[in-house]
PDB file of N, CA, C and O in Angstrom:
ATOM      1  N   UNK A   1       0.825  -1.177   0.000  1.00  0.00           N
ATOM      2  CA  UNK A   1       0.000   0.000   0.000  1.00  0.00           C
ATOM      3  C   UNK A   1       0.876   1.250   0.000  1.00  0.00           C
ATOM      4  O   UNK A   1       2.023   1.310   0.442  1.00  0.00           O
ATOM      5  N   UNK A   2       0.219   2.181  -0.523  1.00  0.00           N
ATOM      6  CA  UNK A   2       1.459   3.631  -0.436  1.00  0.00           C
ATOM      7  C   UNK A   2      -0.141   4.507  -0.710  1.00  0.00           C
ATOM      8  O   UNK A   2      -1.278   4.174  -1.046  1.00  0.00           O
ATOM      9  N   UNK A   3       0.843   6.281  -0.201  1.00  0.00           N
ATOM     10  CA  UNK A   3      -0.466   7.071   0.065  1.00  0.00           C
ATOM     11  C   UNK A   3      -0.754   7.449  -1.361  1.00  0.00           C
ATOM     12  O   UNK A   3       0.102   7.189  -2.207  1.00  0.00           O
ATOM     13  N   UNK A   4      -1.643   7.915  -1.640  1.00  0.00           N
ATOM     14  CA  UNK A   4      -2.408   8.659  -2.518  1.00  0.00           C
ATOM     15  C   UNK A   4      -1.251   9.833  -3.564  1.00  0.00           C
ATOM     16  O   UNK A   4      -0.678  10.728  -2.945  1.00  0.00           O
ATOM     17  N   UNK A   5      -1.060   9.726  -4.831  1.00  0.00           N
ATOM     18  CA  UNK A   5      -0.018  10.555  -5.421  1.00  0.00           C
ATOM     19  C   UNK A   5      -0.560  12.227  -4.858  1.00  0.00           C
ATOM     20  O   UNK A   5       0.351  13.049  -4.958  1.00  0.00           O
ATOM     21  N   UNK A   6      -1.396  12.586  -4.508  1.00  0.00           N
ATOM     22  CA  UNK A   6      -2.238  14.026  -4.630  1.00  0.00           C
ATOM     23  C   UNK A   6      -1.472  14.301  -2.812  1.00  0.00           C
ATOM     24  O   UNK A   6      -1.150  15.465  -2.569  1.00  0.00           O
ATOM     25  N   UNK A   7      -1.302  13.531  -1.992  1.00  0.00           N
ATOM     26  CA  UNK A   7      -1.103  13.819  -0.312  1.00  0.00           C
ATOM     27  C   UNK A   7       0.606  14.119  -0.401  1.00  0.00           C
ATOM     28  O   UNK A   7       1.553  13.389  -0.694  1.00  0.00           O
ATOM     29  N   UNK A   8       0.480  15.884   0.090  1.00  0.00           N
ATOM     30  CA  UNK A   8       2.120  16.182   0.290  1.00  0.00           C
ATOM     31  C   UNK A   8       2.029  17.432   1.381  1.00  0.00           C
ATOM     32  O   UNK A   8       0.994  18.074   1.555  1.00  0.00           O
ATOM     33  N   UNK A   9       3.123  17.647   2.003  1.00  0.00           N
ATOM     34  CA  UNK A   9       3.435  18.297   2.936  1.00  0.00           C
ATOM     35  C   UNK A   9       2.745  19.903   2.282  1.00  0.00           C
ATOM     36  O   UNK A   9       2.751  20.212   1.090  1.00  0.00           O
ATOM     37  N   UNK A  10       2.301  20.579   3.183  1.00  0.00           N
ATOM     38  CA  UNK A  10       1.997  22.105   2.903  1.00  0.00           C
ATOM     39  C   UNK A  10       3.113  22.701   3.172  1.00  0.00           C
ATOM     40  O   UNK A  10       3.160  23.583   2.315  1.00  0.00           O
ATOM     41  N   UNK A  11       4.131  22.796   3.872  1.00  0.00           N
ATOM     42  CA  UNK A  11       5.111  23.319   4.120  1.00  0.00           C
ATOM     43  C   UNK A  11       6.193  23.629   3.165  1.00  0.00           C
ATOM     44  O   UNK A  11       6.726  24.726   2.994  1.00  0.00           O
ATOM     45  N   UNK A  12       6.504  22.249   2.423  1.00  0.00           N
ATOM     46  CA  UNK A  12       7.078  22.407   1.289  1.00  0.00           C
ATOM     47  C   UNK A  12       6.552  23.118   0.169  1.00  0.00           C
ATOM     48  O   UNK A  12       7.325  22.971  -0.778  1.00  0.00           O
ATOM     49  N   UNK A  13       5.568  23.826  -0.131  1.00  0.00           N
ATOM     50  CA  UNK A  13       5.167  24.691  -0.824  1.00  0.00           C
ATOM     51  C   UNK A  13       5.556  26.007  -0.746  1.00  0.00           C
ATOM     52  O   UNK A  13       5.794  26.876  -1.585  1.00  0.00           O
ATOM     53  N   UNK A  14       5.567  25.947   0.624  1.00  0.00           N
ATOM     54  CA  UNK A  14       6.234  27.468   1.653  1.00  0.00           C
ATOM     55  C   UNK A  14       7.194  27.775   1.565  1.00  0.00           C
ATOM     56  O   UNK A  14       7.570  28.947   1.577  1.00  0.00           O
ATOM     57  N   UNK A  15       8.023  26.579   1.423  1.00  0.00           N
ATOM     58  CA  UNK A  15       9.601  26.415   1.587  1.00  0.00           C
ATOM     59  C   UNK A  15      10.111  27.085   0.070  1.00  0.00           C
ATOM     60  O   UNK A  15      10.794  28.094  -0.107  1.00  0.00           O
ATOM     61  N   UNK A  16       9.548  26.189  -0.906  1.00  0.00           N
ATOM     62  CA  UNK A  16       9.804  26.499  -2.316  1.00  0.00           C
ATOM     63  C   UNK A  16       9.723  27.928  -2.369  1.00  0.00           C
ATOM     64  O   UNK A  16      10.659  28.621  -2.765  1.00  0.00           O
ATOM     65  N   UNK A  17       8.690  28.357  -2.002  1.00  0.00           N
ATOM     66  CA  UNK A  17       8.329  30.065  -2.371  1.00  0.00           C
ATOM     67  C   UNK A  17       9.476  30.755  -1.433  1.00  0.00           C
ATOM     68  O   UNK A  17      10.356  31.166  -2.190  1.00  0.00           O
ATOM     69  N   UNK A  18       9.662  30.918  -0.646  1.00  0.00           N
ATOM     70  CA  UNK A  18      10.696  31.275   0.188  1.00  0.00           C
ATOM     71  C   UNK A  18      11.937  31.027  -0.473  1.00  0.00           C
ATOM     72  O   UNK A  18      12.477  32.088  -0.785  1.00  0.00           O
ATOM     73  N   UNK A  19      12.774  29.720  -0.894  1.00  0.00           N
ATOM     74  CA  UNK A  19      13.772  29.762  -1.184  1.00  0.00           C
ATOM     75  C   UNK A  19      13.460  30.375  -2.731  1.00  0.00           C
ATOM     76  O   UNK A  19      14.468  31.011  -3.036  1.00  0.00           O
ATOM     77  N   UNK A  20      12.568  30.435  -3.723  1.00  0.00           N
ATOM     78  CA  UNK A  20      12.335  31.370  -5.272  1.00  0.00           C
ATOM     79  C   UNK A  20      12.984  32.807  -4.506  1.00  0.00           C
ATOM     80  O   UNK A  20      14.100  33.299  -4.667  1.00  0.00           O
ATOM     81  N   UNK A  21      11.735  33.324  -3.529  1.00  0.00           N
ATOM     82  CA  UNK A  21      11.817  34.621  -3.063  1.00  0.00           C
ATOM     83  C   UNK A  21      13.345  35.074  -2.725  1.00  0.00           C
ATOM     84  O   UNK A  21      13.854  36.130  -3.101  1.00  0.00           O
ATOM     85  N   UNK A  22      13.765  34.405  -2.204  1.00  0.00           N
ATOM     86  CA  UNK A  22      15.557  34.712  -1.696  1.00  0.00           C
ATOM     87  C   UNK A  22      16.734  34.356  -2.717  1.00  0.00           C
ATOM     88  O   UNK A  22      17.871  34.802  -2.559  1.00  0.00           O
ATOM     89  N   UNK A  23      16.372  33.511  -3.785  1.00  0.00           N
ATOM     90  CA  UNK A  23      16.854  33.286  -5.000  1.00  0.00           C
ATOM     91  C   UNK A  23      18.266  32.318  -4.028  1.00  0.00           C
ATOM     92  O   UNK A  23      19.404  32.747  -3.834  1.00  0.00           O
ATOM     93  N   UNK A  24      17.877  31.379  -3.710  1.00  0.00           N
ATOM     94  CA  UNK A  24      19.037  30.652  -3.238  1.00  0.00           C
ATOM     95  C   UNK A  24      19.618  29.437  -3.721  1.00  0.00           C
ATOM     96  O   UNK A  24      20.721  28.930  -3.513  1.00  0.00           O
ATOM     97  N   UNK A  25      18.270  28.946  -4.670  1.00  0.00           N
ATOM     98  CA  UNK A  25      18.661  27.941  -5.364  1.00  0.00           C
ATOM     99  C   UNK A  25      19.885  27.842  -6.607  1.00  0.00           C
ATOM    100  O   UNK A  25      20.487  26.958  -7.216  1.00  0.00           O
ATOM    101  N   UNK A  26      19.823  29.590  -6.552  1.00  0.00           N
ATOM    102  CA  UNK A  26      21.238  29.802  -7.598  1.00  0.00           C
ATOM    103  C   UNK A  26      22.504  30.271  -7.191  1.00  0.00           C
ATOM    104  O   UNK A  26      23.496  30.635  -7.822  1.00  0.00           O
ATOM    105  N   UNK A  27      22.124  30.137  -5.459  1.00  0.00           N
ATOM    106  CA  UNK A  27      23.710  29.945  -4.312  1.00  0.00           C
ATOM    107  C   UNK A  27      24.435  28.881  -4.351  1.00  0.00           C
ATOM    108  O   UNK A  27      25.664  28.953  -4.369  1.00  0.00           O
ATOM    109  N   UNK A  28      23.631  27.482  -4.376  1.00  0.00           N
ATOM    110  CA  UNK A  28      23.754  26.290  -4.102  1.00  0.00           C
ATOM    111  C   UNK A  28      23.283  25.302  -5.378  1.00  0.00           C
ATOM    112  O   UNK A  28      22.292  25.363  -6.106  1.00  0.00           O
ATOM    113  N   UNK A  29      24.287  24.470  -5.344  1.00  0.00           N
ATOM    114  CA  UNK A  29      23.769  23.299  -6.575  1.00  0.00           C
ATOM    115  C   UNK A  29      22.967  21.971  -5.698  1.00  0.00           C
ATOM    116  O   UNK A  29      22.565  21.841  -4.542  1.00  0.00           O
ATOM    117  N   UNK A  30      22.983  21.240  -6.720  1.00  0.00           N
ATOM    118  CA  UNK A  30      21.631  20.600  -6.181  1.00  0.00           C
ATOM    119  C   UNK A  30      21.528  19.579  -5.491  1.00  0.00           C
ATOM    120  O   UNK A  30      20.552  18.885  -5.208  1.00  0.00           O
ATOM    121  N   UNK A  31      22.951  19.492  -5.138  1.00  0.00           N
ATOM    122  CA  UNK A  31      22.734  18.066  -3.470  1.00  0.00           C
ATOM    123  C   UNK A  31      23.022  19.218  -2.697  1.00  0.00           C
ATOM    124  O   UNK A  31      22.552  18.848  -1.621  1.00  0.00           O
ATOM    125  N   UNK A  32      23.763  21.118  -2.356  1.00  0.00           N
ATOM    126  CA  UNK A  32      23.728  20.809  -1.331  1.00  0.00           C
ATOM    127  C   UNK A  32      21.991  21.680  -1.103  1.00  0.00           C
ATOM    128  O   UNK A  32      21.553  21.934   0.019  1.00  0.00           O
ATOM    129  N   UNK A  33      21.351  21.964  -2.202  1.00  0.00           N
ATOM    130  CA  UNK A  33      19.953  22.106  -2.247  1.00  0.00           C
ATOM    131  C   UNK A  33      19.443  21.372  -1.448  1.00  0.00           C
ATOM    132  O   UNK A  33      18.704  21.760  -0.543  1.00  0.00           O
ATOM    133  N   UNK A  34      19.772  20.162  -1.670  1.00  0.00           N
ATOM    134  CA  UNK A  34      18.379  19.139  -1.208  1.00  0.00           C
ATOM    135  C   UNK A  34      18.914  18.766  -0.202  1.00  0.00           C
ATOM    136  O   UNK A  34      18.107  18.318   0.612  1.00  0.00           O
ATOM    137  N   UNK A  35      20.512  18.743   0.287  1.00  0.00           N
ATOM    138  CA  UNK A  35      20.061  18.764   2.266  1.00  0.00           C
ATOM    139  C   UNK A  35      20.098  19.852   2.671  1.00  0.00           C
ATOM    140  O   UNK A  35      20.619  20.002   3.776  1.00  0.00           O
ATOM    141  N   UNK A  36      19.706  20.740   2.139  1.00  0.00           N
ATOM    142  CA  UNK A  36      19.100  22.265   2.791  1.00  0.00           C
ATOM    143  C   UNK A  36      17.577  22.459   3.000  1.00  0.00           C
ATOM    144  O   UNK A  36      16.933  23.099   3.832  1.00  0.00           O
ATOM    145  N   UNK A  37      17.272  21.772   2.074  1.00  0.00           N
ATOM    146  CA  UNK A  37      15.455  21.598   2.097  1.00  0.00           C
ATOM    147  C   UNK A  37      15.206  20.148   2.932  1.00  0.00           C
ATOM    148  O   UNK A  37      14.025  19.941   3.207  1.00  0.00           O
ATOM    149  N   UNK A  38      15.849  19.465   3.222  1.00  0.00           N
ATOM    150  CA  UNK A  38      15.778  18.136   4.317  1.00  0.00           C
ATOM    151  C   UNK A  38      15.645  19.425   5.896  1.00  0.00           C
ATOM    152  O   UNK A  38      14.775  19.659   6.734  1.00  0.00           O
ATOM    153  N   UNK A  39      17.063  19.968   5.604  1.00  0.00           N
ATOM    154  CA  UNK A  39      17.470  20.852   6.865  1.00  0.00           C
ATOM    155  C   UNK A  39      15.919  21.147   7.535  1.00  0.00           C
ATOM    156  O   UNK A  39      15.237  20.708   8.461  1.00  0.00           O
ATOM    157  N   UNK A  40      15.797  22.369   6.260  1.00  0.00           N
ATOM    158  CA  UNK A  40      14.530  23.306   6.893  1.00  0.00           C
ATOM    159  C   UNK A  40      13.165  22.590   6.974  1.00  0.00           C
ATOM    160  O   UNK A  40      12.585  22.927   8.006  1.00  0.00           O
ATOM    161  N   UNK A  41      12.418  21.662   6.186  1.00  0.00           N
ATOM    162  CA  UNK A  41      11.725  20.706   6.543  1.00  0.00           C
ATOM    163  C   UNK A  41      11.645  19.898   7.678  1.00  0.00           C
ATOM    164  O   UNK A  41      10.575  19.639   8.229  1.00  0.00           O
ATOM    165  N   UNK A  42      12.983  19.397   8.137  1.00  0.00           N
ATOM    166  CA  UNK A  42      12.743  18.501   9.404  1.00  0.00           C
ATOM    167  C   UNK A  42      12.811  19.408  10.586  1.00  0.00           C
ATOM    168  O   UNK A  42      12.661  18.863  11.680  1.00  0.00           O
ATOM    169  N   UNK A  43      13.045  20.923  10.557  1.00  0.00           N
ATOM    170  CA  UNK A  43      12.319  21.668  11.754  1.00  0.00           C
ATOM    171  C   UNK A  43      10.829  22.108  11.515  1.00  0.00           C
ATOM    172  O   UNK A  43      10.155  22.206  12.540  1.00  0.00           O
ATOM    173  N   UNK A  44      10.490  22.262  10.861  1.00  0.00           N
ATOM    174  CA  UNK A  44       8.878  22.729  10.586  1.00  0.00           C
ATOM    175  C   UNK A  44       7.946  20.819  11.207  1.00  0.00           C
ATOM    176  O   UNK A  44       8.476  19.713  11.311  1.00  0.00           O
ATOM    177  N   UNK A  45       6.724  21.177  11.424  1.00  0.00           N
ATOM    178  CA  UNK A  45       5.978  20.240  11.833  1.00  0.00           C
ATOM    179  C   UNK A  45       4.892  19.812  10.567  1.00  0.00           C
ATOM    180  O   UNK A  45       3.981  20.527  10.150  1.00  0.00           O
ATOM    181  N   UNK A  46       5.213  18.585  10.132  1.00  0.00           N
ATOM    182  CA  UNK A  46       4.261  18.233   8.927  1.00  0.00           C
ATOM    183  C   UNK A  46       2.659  18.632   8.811  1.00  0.00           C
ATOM    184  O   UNK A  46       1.835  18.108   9.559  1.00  0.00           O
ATOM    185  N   UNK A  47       2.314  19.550   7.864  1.00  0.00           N
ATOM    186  CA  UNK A  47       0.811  19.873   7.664  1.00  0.00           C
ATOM    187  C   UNK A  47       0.702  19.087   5.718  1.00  0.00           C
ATOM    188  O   UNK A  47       1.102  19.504   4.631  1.00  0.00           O
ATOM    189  N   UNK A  48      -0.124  17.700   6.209  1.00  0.00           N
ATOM    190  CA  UNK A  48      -0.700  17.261   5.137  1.00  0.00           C
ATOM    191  C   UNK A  48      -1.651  17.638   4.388  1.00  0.00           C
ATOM    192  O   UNK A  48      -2.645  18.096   4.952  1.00  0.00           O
ATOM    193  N   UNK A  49      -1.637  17.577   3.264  1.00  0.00           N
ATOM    194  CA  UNK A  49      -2.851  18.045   2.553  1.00  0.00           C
ATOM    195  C   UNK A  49      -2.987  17.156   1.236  1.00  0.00           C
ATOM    196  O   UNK A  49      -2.136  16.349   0.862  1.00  0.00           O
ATOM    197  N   UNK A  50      -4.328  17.463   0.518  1.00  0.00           N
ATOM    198  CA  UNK A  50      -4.311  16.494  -0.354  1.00  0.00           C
ATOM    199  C   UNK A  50      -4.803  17.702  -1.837  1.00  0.00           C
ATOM    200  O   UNK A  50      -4.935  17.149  -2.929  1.00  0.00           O
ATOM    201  N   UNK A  51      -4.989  18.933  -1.785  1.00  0.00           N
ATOM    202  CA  UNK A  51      -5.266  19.985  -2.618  1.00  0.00           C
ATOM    203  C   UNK A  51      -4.794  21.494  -1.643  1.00  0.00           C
ATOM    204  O   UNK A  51      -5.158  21.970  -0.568  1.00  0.00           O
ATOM    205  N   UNK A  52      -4.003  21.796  -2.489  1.00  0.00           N
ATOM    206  CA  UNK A  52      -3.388  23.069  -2.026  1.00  0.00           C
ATOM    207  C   UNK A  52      -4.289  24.361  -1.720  1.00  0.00           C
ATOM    208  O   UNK A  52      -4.325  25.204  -0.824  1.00  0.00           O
ATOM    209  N   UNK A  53      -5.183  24.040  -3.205  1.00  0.00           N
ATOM    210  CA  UNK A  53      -6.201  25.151  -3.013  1.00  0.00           C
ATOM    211  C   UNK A  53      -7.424  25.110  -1.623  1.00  0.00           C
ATOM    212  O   UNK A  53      -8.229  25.985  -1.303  1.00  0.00           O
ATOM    213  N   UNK A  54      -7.242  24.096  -1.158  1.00  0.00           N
ATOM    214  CA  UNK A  54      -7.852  24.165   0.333  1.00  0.00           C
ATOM    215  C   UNK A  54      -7.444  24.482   1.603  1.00  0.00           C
ATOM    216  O   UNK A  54      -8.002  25.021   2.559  1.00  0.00           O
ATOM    217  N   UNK A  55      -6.228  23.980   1.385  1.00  0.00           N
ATOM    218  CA  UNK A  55      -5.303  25.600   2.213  1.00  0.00           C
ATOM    219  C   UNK A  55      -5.799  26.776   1.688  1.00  0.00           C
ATOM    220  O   UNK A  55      -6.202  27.410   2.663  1.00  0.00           O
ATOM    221  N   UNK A  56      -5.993  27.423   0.675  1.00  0.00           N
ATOM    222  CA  UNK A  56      -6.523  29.062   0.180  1.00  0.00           C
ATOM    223  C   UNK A  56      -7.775  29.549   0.755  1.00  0.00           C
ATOM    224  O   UNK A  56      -8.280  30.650   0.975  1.00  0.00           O
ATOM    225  N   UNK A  57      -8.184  27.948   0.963  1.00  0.00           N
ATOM    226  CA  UNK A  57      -9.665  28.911   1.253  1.00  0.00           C
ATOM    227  C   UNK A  57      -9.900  28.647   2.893  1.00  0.00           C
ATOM    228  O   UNK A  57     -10.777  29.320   3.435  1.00  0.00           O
ATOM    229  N   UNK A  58      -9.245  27.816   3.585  1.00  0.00           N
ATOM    230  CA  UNK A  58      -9.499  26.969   5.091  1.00  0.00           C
ATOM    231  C   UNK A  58      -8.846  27.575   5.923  1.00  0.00           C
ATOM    232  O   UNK A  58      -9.266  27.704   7.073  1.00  0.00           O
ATOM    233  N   UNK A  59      -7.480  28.164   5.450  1.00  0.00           N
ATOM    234  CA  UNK A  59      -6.314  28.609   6.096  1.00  0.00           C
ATOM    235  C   UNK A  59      -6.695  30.031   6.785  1.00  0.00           C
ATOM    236  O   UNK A  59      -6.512  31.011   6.063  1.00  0.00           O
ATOM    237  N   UNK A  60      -7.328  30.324   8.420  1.00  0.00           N
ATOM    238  CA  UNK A  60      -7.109  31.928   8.458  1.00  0.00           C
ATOM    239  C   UNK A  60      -5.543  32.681   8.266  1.00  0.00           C
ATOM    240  O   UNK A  60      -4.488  32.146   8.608  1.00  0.00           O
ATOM    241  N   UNK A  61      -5.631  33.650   7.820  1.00  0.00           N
ATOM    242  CA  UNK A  61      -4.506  34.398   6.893  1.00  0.00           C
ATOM    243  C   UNK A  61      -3.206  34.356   8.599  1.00  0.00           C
ATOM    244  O   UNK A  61      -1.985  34.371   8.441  1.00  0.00           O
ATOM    245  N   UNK A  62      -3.828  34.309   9.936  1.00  0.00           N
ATOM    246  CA  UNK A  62      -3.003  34.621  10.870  1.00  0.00           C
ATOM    247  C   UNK A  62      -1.975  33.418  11.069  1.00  0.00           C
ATOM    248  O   UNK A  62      -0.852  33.521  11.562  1.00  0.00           O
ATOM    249  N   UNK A  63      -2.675  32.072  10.511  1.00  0.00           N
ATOM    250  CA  UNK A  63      -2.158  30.638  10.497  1.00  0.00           C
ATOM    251  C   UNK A  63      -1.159  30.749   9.327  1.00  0.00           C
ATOM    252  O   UNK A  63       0.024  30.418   9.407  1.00  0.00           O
ATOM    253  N   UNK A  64      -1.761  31.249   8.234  1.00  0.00           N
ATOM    254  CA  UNK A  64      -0.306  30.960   6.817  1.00  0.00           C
ATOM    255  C   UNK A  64       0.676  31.988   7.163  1.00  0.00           C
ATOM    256  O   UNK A  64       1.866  31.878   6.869  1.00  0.00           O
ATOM    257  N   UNK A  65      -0.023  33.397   8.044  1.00  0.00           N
ATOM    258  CA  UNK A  65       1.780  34.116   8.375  1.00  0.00           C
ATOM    259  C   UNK A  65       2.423  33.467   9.108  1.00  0.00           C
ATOM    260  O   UNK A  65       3.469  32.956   8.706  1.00  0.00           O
ATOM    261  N   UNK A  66       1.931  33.282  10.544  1.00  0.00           N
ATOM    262  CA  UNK A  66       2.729  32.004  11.064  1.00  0.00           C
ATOM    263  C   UNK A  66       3.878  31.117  10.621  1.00  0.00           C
ATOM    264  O   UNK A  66       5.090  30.981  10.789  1.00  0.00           O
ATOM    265  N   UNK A  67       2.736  30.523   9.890  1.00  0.00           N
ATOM    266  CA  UNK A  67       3.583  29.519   8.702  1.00  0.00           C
ATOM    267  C   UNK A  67       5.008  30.158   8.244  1.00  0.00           C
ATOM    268  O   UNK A  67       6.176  29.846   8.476  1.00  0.00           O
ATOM    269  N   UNK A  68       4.337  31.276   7.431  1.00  0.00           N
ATOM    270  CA  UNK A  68       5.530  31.511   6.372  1.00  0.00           C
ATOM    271  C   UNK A  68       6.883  32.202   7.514  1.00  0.00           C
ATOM    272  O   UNK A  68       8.045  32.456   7.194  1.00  0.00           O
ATOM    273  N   UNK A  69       6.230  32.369   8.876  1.00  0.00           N
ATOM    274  CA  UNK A  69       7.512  33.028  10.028  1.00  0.00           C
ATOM    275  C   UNK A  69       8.234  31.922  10.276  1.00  0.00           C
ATOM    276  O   UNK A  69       9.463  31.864  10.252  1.00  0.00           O
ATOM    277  N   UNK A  70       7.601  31.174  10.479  1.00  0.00           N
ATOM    278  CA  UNK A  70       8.276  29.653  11.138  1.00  0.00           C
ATOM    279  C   UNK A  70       9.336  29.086   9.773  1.00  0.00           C
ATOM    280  O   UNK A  70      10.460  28.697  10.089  1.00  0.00           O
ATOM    281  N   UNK A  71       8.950  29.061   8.345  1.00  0.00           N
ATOM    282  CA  UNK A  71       9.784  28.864   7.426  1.00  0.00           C
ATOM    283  C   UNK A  71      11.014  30.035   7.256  1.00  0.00           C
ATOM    284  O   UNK A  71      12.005  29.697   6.610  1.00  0.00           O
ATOM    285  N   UNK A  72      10.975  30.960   7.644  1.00  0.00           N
ATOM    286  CA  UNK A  72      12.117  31.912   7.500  1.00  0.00           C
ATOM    287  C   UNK A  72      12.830  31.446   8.249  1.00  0.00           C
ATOM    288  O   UNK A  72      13.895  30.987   7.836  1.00  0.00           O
ATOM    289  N   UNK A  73      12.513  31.397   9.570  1.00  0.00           N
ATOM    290  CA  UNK A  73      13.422  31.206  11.006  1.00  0.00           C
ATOM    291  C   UNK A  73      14.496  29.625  10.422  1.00  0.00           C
ATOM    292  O   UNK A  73      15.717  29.478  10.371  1.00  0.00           O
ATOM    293  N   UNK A  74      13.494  28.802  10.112  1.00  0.00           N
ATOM    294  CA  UNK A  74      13.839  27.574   9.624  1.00  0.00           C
ATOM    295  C   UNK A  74      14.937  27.496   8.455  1.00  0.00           C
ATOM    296  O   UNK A  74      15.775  26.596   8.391  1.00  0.00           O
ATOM    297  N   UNK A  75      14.819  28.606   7.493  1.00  0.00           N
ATOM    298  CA  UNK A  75      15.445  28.670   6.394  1.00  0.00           C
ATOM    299  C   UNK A  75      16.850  29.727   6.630  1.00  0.00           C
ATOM    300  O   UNK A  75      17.861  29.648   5.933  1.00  0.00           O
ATOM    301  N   UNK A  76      16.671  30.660   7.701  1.00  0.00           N
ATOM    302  CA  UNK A  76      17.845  30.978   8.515  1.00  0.00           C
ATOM    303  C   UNK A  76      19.078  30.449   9.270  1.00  0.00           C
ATOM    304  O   UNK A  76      20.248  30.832   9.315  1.00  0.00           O
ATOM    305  N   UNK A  77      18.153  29.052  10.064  1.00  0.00           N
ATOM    306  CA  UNK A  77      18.545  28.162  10.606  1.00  0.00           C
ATOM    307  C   UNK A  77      19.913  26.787   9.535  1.00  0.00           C
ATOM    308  O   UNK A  77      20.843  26.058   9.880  1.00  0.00           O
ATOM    309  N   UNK A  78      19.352  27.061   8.473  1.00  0.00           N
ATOM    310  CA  UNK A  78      19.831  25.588   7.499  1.00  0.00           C
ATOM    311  C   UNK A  78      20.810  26.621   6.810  1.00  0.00           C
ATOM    312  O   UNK A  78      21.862  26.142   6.388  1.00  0.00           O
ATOM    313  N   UNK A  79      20.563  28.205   6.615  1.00  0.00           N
ATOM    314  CA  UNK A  79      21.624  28.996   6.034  1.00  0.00           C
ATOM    315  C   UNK A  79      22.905  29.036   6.589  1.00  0.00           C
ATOM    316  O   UNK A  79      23.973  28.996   5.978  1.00  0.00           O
ATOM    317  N   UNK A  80      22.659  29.143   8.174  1.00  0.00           N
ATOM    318  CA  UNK A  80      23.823  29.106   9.123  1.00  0.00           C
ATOM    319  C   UNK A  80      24.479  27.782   9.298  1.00  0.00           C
ATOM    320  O   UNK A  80      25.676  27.699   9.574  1.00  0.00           O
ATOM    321  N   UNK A  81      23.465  26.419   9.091  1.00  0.00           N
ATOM    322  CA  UNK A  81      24.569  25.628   9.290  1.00  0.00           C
ATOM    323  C   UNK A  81      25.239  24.783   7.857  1.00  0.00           C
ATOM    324  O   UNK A  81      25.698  23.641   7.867  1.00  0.00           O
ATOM    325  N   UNK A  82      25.132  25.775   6.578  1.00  0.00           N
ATOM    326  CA  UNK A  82      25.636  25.437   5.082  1.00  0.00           C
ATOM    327  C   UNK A  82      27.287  26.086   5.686  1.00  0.00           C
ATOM    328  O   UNK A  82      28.402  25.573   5.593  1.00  0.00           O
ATOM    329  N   UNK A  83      26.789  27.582   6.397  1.00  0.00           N
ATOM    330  CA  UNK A  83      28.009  28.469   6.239  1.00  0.00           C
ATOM    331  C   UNK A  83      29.177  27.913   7.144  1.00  0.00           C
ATOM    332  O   UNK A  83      30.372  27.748   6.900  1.00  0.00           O
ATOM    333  N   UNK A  84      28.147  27.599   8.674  1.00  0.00           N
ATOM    334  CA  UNK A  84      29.506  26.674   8.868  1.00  0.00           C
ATOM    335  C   UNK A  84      30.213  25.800   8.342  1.00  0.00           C
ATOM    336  O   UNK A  84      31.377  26.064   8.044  1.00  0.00           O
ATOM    337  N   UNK A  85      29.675  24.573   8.110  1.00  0.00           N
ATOM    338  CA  UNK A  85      30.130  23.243   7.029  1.00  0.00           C
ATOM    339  C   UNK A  85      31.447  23.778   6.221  1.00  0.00           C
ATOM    340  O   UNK A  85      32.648  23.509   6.239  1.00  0.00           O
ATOM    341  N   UNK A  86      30.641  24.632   5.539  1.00  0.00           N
ATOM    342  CA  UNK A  86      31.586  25.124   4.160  1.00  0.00           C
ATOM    343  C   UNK A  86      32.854  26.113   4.818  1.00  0.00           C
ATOM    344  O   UNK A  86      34.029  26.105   4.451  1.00  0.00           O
ATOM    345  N   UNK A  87      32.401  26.736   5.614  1.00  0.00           N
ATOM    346  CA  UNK A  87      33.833  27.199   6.640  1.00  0.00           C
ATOM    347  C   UNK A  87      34.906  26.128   7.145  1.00  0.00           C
ATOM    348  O   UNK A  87      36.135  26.192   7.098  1.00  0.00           O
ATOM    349  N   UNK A  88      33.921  24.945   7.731  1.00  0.00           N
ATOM    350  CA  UNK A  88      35.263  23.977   8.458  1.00  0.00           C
ATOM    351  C   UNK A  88      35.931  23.227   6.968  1.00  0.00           C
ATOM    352  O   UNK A  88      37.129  22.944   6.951  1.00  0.00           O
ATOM    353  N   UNK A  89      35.254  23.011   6.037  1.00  0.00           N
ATOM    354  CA  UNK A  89      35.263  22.197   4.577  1.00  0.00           C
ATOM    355  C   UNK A  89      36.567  23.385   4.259  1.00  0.00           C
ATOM    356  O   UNK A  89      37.547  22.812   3.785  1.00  0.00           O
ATOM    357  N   UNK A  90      36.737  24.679   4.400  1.00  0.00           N
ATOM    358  CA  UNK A  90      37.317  25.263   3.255  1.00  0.00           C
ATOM    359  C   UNK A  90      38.809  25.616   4.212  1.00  0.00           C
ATOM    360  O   UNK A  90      39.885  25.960   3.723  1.00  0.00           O
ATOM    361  N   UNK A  91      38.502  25.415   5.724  1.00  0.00           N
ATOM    362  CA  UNK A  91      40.209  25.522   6.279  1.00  0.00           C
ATOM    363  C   UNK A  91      41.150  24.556   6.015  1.00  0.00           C
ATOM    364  O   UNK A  91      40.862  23.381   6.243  1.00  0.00           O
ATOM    365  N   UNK A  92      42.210  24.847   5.580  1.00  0.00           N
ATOM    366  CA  UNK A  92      43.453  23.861   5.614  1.00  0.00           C
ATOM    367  C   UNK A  92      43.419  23.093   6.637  1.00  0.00           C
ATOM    368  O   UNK A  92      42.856  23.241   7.722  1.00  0.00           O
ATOM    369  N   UNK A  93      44.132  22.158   6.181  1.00  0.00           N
ATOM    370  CA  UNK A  93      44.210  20.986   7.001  1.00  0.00           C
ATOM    371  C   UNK A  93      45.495  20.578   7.538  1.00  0.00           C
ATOM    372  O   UNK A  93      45.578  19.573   8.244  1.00  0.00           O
TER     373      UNK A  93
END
């Protein structure tokens, strides 16, 4: 059994728009993309959905700012620990 192709995280929608908005995907190539979006995903708390557009209409507007605060903080969070990495990665050895 496996879920339904239509059931995916709401968050990751958030995330996407956020990292477009900050244009970061053209900081980073695309593995260390995708453990940056692991990063900021596994601090946010999973909100399932099965149509996005029902978030548009269900969602009071005070719940999706929320949201989109909690994805900054989150996406702050995974920025700081790329910069370290790549700091200890880039000292001589």
């Amino acid at each position: 059994m496996r879920l339904h192709d239509d059931i995916h995280n709401f968050y990751e929608k958030i995330v996407l728009e956020e990292i477009i908005k900050r244009k970061l995907d053209g900081q980073y190539n695309e593995d260390v993309m995708a453990d940056f979006c692991c990063t900021v995903l596994n601090q946010l708390p999973p909100r399932y959905i099965r149509y996005d557009v029902d978030m548009a209409f269900y969602l009071p507007q005070a719940e999706r700012t929320h949201m989109e605060e909690r994805v900054q903080t989150a996406i702050d969070v995974a920025i700081s620990q790329i910069s370290k990495k790549k700091k200890h990665h880039d000292q001589p050895t």
